[in-house]
Structures are given as C-alpha cells and as structure tokens.
C-alpha positions as CSV (number, residue, x, y, z in Angstrom):
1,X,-9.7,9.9,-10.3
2,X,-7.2,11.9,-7.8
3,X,-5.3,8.4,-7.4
4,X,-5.4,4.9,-9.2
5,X,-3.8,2.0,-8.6
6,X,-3.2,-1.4,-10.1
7,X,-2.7,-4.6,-7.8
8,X,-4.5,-7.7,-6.3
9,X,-6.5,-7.9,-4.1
10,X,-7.2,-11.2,-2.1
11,X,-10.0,-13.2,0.7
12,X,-8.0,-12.9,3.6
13,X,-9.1,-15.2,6.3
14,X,-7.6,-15.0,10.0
15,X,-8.4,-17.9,12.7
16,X,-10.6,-16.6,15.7
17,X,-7.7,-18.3,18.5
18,X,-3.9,-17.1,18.2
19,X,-1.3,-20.1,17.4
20,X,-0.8,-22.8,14.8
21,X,-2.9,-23.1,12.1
22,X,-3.3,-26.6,12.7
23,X,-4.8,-26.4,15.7
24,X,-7.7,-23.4,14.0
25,X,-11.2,-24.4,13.8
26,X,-12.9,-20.9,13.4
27,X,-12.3,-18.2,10.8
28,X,-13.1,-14.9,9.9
29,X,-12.5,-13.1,6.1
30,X,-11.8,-10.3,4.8
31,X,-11.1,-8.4,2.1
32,X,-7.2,-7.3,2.0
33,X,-4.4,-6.1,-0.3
34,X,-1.6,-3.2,-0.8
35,X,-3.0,-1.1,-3.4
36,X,-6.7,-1.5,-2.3
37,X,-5.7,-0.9,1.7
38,X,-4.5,2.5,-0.1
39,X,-7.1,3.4,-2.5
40,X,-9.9,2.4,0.3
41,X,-7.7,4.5,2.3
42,X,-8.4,7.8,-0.2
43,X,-11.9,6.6,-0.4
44,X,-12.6,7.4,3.6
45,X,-10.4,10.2,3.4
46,X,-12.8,11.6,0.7
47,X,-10.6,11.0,-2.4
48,X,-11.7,9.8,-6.0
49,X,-9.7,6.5,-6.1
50,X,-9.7,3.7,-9.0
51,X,-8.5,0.2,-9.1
52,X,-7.3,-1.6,-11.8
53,X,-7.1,-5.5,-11.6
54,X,-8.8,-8.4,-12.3
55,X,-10.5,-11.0,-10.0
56,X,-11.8,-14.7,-10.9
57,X,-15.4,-15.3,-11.9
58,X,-16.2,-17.2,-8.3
59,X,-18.1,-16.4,-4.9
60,X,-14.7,-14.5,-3.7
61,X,-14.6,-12.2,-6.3
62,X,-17.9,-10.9,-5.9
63,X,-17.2,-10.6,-2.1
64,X,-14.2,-8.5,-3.4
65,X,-15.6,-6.5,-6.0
66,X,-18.7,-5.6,-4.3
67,X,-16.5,-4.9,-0.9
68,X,-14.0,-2.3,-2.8
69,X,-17.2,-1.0,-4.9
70,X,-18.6,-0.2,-1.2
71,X,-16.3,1.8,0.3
72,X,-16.2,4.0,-2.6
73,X,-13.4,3.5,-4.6
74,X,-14.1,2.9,-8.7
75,X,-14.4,-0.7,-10.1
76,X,-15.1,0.2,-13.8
77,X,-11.5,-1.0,-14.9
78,X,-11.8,-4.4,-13.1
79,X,-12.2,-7.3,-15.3
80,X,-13.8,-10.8,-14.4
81,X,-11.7,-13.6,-15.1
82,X,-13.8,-16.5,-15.8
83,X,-10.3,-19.0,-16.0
84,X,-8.4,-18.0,-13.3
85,X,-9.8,-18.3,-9.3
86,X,-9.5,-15.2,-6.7
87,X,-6.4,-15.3,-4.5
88,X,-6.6,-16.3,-0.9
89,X,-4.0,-15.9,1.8
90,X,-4.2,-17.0,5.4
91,X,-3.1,-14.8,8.4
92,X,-1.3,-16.4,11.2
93,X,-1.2,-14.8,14.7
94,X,1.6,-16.8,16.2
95,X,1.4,-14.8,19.6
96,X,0.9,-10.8,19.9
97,X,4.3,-10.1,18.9
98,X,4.4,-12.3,15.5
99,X,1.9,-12.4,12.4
100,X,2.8,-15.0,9.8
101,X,1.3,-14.8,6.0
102,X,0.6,-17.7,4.1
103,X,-0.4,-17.2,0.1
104,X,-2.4,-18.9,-2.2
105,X,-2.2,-17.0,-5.0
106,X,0.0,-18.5,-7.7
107,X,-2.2,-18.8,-11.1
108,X,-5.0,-16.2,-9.3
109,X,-6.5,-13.9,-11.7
110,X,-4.8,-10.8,-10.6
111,X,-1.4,-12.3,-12.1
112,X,-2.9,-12.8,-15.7
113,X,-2.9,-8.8,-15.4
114,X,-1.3,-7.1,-18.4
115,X,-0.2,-4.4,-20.4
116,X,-3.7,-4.2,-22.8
117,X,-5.4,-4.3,-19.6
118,X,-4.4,-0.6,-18.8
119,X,-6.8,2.3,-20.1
120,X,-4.4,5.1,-21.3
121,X,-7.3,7.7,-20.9
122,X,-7.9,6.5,-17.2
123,X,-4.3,7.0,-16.8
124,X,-4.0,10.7,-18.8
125,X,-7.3,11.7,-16.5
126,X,-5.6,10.7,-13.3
127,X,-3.7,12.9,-10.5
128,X,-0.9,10.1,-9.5
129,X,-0.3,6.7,-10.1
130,X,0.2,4.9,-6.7
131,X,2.3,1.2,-7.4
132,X,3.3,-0.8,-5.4
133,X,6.9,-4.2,-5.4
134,X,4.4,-6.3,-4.8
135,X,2.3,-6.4,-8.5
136,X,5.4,-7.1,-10.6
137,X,5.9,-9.8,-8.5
138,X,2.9,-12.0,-9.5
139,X,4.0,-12.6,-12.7
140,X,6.0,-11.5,-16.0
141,X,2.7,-10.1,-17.8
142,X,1.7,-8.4,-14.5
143,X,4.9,-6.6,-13.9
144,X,4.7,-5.3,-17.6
145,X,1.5,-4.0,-16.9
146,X,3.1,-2.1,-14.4
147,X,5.4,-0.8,-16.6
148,X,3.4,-0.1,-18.9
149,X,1.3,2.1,-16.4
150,X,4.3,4.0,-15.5
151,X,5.2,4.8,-18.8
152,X,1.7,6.2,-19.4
153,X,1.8,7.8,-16.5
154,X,5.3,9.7,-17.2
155,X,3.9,10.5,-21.1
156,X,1.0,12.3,-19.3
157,X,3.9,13.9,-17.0
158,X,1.6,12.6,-13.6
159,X,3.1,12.0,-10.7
160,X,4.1,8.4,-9.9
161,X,4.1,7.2,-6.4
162,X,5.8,4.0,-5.6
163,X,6.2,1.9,-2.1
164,X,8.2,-0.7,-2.4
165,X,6.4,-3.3,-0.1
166,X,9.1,-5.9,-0.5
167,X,7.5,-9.7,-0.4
168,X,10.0,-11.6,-0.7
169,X,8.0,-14.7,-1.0
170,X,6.6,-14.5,-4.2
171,X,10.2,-13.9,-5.8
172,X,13.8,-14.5,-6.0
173,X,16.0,-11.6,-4.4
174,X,17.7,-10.9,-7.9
175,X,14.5,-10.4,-9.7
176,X,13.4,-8.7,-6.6
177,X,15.8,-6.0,-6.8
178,X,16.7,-5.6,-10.1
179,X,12.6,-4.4,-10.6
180,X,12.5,-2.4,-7.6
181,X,15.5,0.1,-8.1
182,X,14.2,0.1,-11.7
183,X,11.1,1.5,-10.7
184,X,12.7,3.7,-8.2
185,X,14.4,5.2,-11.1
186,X,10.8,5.7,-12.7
187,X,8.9,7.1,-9.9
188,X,8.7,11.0,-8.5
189,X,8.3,9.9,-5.3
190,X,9.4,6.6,-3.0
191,X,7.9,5.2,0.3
192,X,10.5,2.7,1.7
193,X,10.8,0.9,4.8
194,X,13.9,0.6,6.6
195,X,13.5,-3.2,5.5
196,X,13.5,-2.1,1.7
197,X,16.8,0.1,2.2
198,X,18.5,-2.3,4.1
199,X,17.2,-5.0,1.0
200,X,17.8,-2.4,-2.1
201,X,20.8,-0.1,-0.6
202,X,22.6,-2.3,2.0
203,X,21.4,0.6,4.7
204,X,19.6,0.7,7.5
205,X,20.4,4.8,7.8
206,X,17.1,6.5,6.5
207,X,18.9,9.2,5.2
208,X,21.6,7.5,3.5
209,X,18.6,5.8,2.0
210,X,16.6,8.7,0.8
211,X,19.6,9.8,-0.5
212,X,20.1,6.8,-2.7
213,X,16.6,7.4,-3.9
214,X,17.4,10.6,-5.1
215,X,20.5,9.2,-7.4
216,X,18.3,6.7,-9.2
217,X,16.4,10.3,-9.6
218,X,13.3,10.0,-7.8
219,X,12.9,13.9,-6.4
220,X,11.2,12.8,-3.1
221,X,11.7,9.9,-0.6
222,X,9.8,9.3,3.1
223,X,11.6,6.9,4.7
224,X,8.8,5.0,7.0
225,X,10.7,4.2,10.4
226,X,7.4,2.3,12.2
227,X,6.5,3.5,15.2
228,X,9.1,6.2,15.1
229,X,7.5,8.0,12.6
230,X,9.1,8.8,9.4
231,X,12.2,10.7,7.3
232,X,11.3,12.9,4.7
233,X,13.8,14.7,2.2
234,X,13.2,16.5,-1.1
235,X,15.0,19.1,-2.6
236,X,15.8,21.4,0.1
237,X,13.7,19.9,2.2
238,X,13.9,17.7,4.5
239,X,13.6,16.2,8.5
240,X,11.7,13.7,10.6
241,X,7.8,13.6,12.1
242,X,6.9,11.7,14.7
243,X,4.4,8.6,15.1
244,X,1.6,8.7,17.3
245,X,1.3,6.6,20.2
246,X,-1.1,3.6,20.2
247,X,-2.0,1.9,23.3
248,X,-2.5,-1.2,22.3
249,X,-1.0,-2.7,19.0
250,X,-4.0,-4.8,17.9
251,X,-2.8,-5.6,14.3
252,X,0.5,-4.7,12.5
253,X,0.1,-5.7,9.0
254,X,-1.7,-2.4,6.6
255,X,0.1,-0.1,8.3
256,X,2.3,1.2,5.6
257,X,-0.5,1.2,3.4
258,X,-2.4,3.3,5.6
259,X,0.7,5.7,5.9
260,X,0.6,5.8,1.8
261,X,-3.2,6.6,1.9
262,X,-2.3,9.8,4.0
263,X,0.8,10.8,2.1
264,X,-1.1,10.5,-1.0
265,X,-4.3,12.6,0.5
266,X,-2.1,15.6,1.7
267,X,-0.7,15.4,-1.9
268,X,-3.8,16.0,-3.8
269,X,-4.3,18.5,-1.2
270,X,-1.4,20.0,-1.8
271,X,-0.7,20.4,2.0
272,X,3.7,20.5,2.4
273,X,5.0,17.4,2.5
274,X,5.8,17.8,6.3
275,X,1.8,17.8,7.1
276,X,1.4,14.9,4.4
277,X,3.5,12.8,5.8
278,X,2.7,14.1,9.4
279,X,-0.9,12.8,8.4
280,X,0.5,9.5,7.0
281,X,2.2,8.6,10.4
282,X,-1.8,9.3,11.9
283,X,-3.3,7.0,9.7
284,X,-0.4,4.5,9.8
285,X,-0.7,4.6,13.6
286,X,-4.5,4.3,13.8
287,X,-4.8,1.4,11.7
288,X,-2.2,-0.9,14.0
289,X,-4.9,-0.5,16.6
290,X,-7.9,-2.4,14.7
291,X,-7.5,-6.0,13.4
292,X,-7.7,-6.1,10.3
293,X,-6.1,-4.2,7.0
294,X,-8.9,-1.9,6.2
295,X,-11.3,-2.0,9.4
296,X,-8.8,0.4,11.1
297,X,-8.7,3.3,8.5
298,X,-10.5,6.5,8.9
299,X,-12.4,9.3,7.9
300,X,-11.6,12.7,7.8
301,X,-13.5,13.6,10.6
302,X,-12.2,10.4,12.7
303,X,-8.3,11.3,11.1
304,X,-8.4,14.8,12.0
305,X,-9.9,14.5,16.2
306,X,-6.7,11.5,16.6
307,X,-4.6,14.2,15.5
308,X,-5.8,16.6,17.5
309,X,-6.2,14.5,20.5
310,X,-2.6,13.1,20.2
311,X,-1.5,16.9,20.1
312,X,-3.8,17.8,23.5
313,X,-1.9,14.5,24.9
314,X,1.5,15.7,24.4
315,X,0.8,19.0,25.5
316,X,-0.8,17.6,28.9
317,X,2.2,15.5,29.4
C-alpha cells in the first residue's frame, strides 16, 4: 500500500429538508469517516490505500465494507465484529451557514479496535501511515492501537502523517490534548487547523503554530487556513498557497480530509511540498461544493482540469 490508515468508519444519514431534526421525515445515507474520506481520497487519485478497522456484523457494515471495497481502497485488514453494532451519526443542516453532528457510536465496533489488531508486515510494506485525533478518541484499546501503529511505523522508519481532526465530543479536553501533542511528538508530518492550534498551542497565528510543531519535533507542518488556503513550513522551507474559489459552498464537512488525500498523493509522488499542498487546497476546495464527504472527491483527471481551470480564471481576471 502507498498509504494506510486505521479509523471508523460510520452510516451517515442526512435529512432531505434543512432545520431541526425533529421536524425530518426523509433521509439519505451514506457512507462517511476521517481516515476513509482520505484513503478513498488516494483511491480516486490512483493510490494503493488500506484500511484497518473493524465494523459490526449487521446490514450497515456490509453497506460499509462493500462501499470502501468499491471505490478501491483494500479491506483485507477489516475484521467483522459479530458483538459490537456499526456506528451511526446524524448530520444536521441547521441553515446553509451551520452543520450540526450528532454520534451514535459509543460501544460501535470500531472502538473495540486494538493493538493485536495491527498487522506489523502491512505496516513494514507500507509508504506512510496516515492517523488521525479522532481514533484514540473512541476508546482506551483503540488509542493503543494507534500507538501501537506508530511505533511500528517509526521501527520500519515510514513516514507518519497525522491530522489532528479535534472532536471534542467524544472526549474530555485534558485527555484531548495530552494524546494529541503526544502524537505530534511522534509523527514526521502534522496537518492542523487553526482550530487545533488555537486548542493544542493557545494560537491562532499559523506560523507560530507550525513552529510549535516543529519543537515537539515533527519536521513538517501545513497549517490548513479553510478557504484561505494553507501555511506550509519545513526545514528551510516554507510559505503560504492559496485556496481555490468555489461558487457555491454546498457542504463543509470532508474538507480537511480531502486536503490530507492530496497532501498525501503529491507525497508518494514526491512532487515538493508547495505543489502537494497546492493540490491538497484543490481537492479540499472541490469537495465543499458536493454534499456529501466522499461524493465530492476526484479523480486525477477531474483534479488536474479544476486546477487548470482555476489558473485560466485568475489569469482572465
């Protein structure tokens, strides 16, 4: 695999009218979830991604399975859980402006995820490890198994790639930030939010951010700044890309995921870092304009006309 990934992944289901749940009659569901987003992501982008996780034994984790299976990215270290149910989480459009998440996840299979669940051989035959705040989070076995990964990963000196993704619903802010700067420490390189500096440095400056990064010793740190684009810095390196323009914002929630899945593709390409992150704010960008976490996220083909259509545009301007 150029990229694998452990995480959950969860039935998403989003009411057909905006407003209060209450007043919902009609759904839609989907498949959604950080570390999936990503490697699905990779998969369009024509990357060998692999997911590690486990889903309950039930109608929603077939749906799941078969869905990531689908798009491309490699199931063979998923186990079936035949004790433990599939998460589901509900997505609340409030108006245009505001989304609101609601989880149903404690107990799902994904958070009986541990350590002996990690191949060491499908770690060793990997290019990164992508991870993301939000696994340790489910539970105390899970966020060993995430460990556990890293340390694998760092014997087998690959690269570890970490994005924060702070939830702060499914922990206290202690626990919160004790884990996350501890896997900052572990990681080569960090994909923060200005949320997550503000939440882990007491910062909203990207730089003074990226620079705290690089204390805990993490050697490179993109700062994502939303629709501004993002901060890079690492080693001598270091300066800001733009986002892309979107028309209409259609759905907010997958874009950071989207921007990992372009960082990480320019990695394996071993593209500089300016281009990979130039292509994460593309993807990023084209994902806010579908609804929907993965419904939005392109091909190459798809990736590579934005880009050079948002380049025409600017030059016509």
């Amino acid at each position: 695999m150029d990229v694998i990934s452990l995480g959950e992944a969860m039935v998403l289901f989003t009411p057909v009218e905006d407003g209060p749940l209450r007043y919902a009659r009609n759904y839609t569901s989907r498949i959604a979830g950080a570390e999936t987003n990503t490697l699905i992501g990779l998969a369009k982008l024509g990357k060998k991604a692999g997911w590690i996780s486990r889903l309950g034994k039930d109608e929603f984790g077939a749906m799941i399975l078969s869905s990531v299976r689908g798009e491309g990215v490699d199931v063979s270290r998923v186990l079936i859980d035949a004790d433990a149910p599939t998460g589901l989480f509900f997505k609340e459009r409030a108006n245009e402006a505001r989304v609101n998440v609601l989880y149903y996840r404690n107990g799902s299979a994904a958070s009986f995820l541990r350590k002996s669940d990690i191949d060491e051989d499908y770690v060793k035959n990997a290019g990164f490890l992508y991870i993301t705040g939000i696994t340790p989070a489910l539970s105390e076995s899970a966020s060993e198994a995430v460990f556990h990964a890293v340390e694998l990963a760092r014997k087998h000196q690959k690269p570890v790639v970490f994005d924060p993704n702070l939830r702060k619903k499914l922990w206290d802010e202690e626990r919160a930030r004790r884990t996350l700067l501890e896997l900052v420490k572990q990681s080569d390189i960090v994909l923060p939010g200005l949320r997550e500096g503000r939440f882990l440095f007491g910062t909203d400056d990207e730089k003074a951010i990226a620079e705290s990064i690089h204390q805990l010793g993490a050697e490179t740190a993109v700062v994502k700044l939303g629709a501004k684009g993002a901060y890079y810095s690492a080693g001598n390196e270091s300066g800001y890309e733009q986002g892309y323009e979107i028309q209409r914002v259609a759905d907010p929630v997958g874009a950071g995921d989207g921007f990992a899945a372009g960082v990480l593709s320019g990695l394996i390409e071993d593209i500089p870092l300016r281009e990979a992150v130039k292509r994460g704010c593309a993807v990023g960008a084209m994902v806010t304009a579908v609804n929907g976490d993965i419904e939005g996220l392109p091909d190459r083909d798809a990736l590579f006309a934005f880009m050079e259509q948002s380049e025409e545009d600017d030059v016509n301007r």
